[in-house]
N, C-alpha and C positions, 0 to 999 in steps of 0.2 A: 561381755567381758572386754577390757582396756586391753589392747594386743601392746605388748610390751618392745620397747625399742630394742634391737639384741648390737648389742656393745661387745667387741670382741677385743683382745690386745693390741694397742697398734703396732706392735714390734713384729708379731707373727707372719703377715706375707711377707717381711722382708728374711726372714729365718731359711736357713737353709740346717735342717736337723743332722745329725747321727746317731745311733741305735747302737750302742752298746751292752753289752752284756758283760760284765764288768771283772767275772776269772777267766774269760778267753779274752782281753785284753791286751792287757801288759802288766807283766810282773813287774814290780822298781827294785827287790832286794831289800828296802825296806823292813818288811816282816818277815826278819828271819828265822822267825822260831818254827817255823814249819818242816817237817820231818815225812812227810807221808803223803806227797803230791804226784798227779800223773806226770808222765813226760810232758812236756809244754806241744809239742809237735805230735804225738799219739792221739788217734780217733778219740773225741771224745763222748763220754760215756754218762750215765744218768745219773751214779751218786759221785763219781769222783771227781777232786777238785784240782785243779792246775794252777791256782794263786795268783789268779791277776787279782790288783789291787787299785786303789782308788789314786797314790800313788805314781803307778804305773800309768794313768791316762794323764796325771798334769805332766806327767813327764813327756808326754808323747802330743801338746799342746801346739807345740811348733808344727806338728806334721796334720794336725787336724788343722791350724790356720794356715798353712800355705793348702789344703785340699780348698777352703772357703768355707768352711764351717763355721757358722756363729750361735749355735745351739744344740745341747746334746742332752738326747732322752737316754738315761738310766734306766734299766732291768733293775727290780730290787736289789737296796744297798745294806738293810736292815739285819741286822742278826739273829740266823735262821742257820738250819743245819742241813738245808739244800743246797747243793751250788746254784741253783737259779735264783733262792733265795723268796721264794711267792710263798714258802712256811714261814709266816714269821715269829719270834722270839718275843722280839723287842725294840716296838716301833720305836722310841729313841733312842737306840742305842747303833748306831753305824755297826758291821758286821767286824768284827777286832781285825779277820783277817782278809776284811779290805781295807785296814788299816785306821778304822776306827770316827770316833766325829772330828778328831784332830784331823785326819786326813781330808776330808768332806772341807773342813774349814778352809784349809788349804788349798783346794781346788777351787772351790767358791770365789777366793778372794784374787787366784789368779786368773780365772777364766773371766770374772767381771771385769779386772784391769787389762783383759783382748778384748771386751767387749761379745765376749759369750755367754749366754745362758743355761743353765743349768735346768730340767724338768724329771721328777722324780718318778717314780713307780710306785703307785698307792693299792695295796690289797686290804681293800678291805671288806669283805665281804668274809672272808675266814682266817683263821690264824693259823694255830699249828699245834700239836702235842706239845710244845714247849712253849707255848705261850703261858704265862705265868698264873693267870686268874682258870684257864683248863685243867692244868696243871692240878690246881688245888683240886679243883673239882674229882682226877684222879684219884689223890688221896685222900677225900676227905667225903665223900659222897653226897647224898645228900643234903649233908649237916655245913657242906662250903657255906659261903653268902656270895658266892660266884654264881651257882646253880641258874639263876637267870641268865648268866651271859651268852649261855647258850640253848639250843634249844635239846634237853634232854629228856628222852622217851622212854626208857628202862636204866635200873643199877643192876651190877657193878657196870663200869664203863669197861670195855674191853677194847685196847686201844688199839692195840698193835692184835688182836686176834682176825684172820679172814675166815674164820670158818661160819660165820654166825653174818647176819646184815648188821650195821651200828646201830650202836642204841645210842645216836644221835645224830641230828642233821649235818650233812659235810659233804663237801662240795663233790658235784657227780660221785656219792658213793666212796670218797676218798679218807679212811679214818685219819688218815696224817693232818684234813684240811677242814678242821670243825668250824663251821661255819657259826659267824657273831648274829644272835637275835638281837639286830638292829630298832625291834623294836623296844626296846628295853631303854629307858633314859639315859640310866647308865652309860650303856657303852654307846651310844649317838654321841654323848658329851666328851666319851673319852678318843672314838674318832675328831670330830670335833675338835677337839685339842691339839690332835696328834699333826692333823692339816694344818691347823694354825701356828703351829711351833716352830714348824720346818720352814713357812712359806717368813715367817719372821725371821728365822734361823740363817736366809736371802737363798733360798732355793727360787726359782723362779716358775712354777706351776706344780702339776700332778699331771700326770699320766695313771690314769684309774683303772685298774683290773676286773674285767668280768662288772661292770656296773651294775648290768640289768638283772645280775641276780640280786642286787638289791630293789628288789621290786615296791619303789615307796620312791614319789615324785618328791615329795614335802622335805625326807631325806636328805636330797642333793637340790635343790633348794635351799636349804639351810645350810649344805657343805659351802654351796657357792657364796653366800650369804656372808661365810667364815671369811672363808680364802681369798675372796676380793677387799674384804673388809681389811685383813692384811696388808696386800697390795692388790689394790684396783686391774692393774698390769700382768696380775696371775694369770698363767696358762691352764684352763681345765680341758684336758682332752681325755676322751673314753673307747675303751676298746670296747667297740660297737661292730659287729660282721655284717650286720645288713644298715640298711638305710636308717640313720639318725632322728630322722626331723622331732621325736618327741620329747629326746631329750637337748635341741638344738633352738627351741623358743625362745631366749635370752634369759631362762632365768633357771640354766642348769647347768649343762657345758657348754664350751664355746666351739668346740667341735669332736671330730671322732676321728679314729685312724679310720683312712678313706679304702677299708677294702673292696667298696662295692667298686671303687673307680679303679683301685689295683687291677681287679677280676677283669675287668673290661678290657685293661691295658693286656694284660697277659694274653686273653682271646684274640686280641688282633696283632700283636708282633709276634705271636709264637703261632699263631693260628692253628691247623693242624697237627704241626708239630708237638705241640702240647702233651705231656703225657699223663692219661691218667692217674697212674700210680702216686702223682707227686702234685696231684692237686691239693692246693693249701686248704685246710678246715675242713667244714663238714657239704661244701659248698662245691655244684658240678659250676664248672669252667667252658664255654661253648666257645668254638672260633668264631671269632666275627671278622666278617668284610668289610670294606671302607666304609659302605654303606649301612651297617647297623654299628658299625664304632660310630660313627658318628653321630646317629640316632641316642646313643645311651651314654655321649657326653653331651648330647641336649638337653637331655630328659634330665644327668645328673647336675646342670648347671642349673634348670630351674628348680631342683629341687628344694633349697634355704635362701633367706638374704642374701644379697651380697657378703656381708660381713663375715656369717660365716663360709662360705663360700671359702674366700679366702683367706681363712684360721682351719681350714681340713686338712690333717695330717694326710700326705700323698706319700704312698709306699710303697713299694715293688714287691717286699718280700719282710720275713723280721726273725724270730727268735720260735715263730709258733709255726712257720711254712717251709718249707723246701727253698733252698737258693736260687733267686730268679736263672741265673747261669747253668744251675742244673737243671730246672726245669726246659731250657732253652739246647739239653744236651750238648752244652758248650757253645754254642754258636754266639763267640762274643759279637755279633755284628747285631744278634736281635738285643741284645739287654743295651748296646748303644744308643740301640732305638726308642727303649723305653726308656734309658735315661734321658733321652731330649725329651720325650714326650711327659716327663717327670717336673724338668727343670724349666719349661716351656709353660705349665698350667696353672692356674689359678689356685691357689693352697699354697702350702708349707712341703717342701720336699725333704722325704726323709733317705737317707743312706743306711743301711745298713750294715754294719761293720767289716769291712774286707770286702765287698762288696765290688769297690773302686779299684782293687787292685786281680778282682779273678776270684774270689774265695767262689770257693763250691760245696753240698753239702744238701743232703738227702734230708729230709723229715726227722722231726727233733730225737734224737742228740746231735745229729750226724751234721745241721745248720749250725753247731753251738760250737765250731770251732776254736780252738788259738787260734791266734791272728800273728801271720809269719813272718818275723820282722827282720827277714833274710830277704832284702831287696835282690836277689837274684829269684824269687821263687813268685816276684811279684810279674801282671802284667803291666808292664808300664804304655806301653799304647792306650791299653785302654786308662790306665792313672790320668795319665795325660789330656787324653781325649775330656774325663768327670771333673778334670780341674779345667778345663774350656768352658764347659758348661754351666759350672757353678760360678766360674769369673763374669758368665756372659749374664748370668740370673742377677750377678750383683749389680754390674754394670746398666743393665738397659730395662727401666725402669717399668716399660709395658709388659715384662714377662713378669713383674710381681706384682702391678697395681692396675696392670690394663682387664678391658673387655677382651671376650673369645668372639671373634666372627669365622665362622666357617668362607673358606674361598674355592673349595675343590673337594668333593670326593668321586674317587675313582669306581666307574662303572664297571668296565672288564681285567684293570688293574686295584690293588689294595695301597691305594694312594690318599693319604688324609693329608689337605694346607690348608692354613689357620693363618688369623693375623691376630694378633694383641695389640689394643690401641691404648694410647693415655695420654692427655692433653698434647694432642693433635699429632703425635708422635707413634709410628708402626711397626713393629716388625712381622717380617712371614715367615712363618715355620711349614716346612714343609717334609711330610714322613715318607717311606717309600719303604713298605713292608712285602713289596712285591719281589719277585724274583728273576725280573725283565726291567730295563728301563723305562727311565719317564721321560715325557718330554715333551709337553702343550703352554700354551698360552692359556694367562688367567685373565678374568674381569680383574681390573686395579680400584673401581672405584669405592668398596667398604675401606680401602688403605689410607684414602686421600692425598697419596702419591699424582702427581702431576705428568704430564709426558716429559720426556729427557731427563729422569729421574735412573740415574743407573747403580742396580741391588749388587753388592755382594755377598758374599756366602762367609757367615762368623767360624767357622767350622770346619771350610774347604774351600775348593773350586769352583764351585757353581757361581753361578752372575746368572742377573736378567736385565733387559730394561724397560722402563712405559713407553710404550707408543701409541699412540689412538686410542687411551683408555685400558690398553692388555699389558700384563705383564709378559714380556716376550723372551722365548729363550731360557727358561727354567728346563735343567736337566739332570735328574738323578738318576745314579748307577744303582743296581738292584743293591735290597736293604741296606738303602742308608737313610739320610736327612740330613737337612739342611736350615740353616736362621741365616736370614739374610737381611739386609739394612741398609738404607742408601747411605753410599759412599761418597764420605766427604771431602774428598776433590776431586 
């Protein structure tokens, strides 16, 4: 068999994402017909809704480009009668009170005129009790001409009943979440459609839910088939928890949120401190030392092409895990760490909403915050610090487009430094997850730094310089990091 070239967006390594969830957001006042909303600041909760709107984020447009955001992945936007919105209604129909496809349009046409892209949240693997062709099926039994759309095992359908198992297929056991028999022409055509609508409609990719429970290669294949056919330029990425490579060949997604690389990250800046209770999915979390981080950003860099390599969503935390910050017990000095080690990698770095400013929040609802737009309640050191980072990702081109060479890991300290190369151009990233300082000479020559080359630190104080071939004079205070670059005068 012809091994197929895998072609991914060229826009993506340069993408620096955000992950909102679109009613903890921001409200605009906009849709004011709403009468029956949580407090915007109260815990929030599984079915209530607090009225962010779509709206509410072109509004707040200015505060995602001065962070450096040029791309933001949407939580369903569809009209659904979840506040998270993964029930859905009516995949064309924007949710009325996120402010509708007027709203959508709106945003669209201003986030391309900043040069932002837009990526949606595609469920499709089930719909919802109120999806329309279900629906019939409800009242109509049998005698629907939906009856294929899904996969049903007994009548009468008892939809809202828990006392009985469903008498029909739905996701993990879930009656609200009747999953689409994909194998049916039908609804292939009407997914199908629905992809191709939005991606014409100028959304700029999918972000696809739960993929692999559509188990059928030829499926997404054909999706991809659609959705490039669109725009060549589409972003497909899929929520994949373990390692990708099967649907990562070029001829299905372009990549996956990179939780196997999250997991990694988390085991070495949080290391033991890690807490069980708040590990993300169904997935144990091991601390690792310099020396096996290392190993399993080896292993995870040979894992795809380069291509995709650098189209893999990189995330710390999202909508379905614990708040990196809470899992860190607050200790803003590790999620620092992981945001260099974020903004420093090979992929697409995602943010996560409030994230940058301190947000905290236990396993879902309690992740699903408002977002507090009482800059007194923000941390702005750390603000400060994630708009450094995201400036320094824009700025210095080896941290999106370069190679990873390992230059250091620590044997009796939890010290990982790295350089990113790109047309002849270096910089040294260096982590310091330990809780003692650093302070050795490195080999220079993976850098191709010359001697009397003198580094400064993008970030802080640190400086080294080449001498005989060593980097000299590298010295980090326990948990931090440091990007360093030679200094042009």
């Amino acid at each position: 068999m012809k091994k197929l070239k895998v072609k991914t967006p060229d826009w993506v390594p340069d993408a620096v994402f955000y992950q909102i969830f679109p009613d903890r957001f921001a409200r605009s006042g906009r849709v004011n017909d709403l009468v029956n909303l949580e407090p915007w600041d109260s815990p929030p909760t599984c079915h209530g809704f607090k009225g962010g709107d779509l709206w509410g984020v072109l509004e707040r447009l200015d505060y995602l480009q001065e962070l450096g955001i040029n791309a933001i992945y949407f939580c369903p936007i569809f009209q659904s009668a979840a506040n998270h919105r993964y029930h859905t209604h009516d995949y064309y129909r924007v949710d009325p009170l996120l402010g509708g496809n007027e709203a959508l349009r709106a945003l669209l046409d201003a986030a391309h005129a900043r040069g932002m892209r837009i990526v949606l949240d595609g469920v499709f693997n089930h719909a919802s009790r109120g999806f329309f062709q279900f629906n019939h099926i409800l009242e109509n039994g049998p005698a629907s001409p939906y009856v294929d759309w899904f996969i049903i095992k007994d009548y009468p359908l008892r939809a809202y009943s828990r006392k009985k198992p469903p008498e029909y297929a739905c996701w993990w056991g879930r009656r609200e979440l009747p999953e689409f028999n994909t194998h049916n022409p039908a609804v292939r055509d009407f997914i199908f459609a629905v992809a191709r609508h939005w991606i014409e409609f100028g959304v700029d990719g999918w972000r696809l839910d739960v993929p692999a429970d559509i188990d059928d290669d030829e499926f997404w294949r054909e999706f991809r088939r659609i959705v490039k056919g669109a725009n060549p330029q589409a972003y497909i990425v899929g929520e994949i928890w373990e390692e990708g490579q099967r649907w990562l060949q070029g001829d299905q997604f372009d990549a996956v949120m990179n939780y196997v690389w999250s997991r990694a990250v988390l085991g070495f800046t949080l290391g033991r401190k890690l807490p069980k209770k708040l590990r993300p999915g169904d997935f144990e979390i091991e601390p690792l030392n310099a020396s096996q981080f290392a190993a399993e950003i080896e292993r995870l860099l040979a894992l795809h092409p380069a291509a995709v390599t650098y189209a893999q969503l990189n995330l710390l935390d999202s909508h379905d895990t614990a708040r990196f910050l809470t899992m860190a017990r607050g200790e803003t000095s590790r999620l620092k760490l992981a945001m260099l080690l974020q903004m420093t990698f090979p992929g697409a770095p995602c943010i996560y909403y409030g994230d940058e400013i301190g947000m905290q929040g236990g396993p879902d609802p309690d992740c699903r915050g408002a977002f507090p737009w009482d800059e007194a309640k923000w941390d702005q050191s750390l603000l400060d610090y994630v708009r450094r980072l995201v400036s320094l990702r824009h700025e210095l081109a080896p941290l999106r487009r370069g190679d990873l060479v390992t230059l250091h890991v620590g044997r009796k300290q939890n010290v990982f430094v790295f350089a990113r190369r790109h047309q002849g151009e270096s910089v040294l990233v260096a982590i310091n997850c330990d809780e003692r300082d650093f302070e050795r000479w490195l080999l220079a020559g993976k850098t191709g730094w010359p001697d009397g080359v003198h580094l400064n630190d993008r970030l802080g104080g640190a400086s080294a310089t080449v001498r005989d071939g060593k980097i000299m004079g590298l010295r980090l205070p326990p948990l931090s990091g440091a990007v360093l670059t030679p200094a042009t005068s």
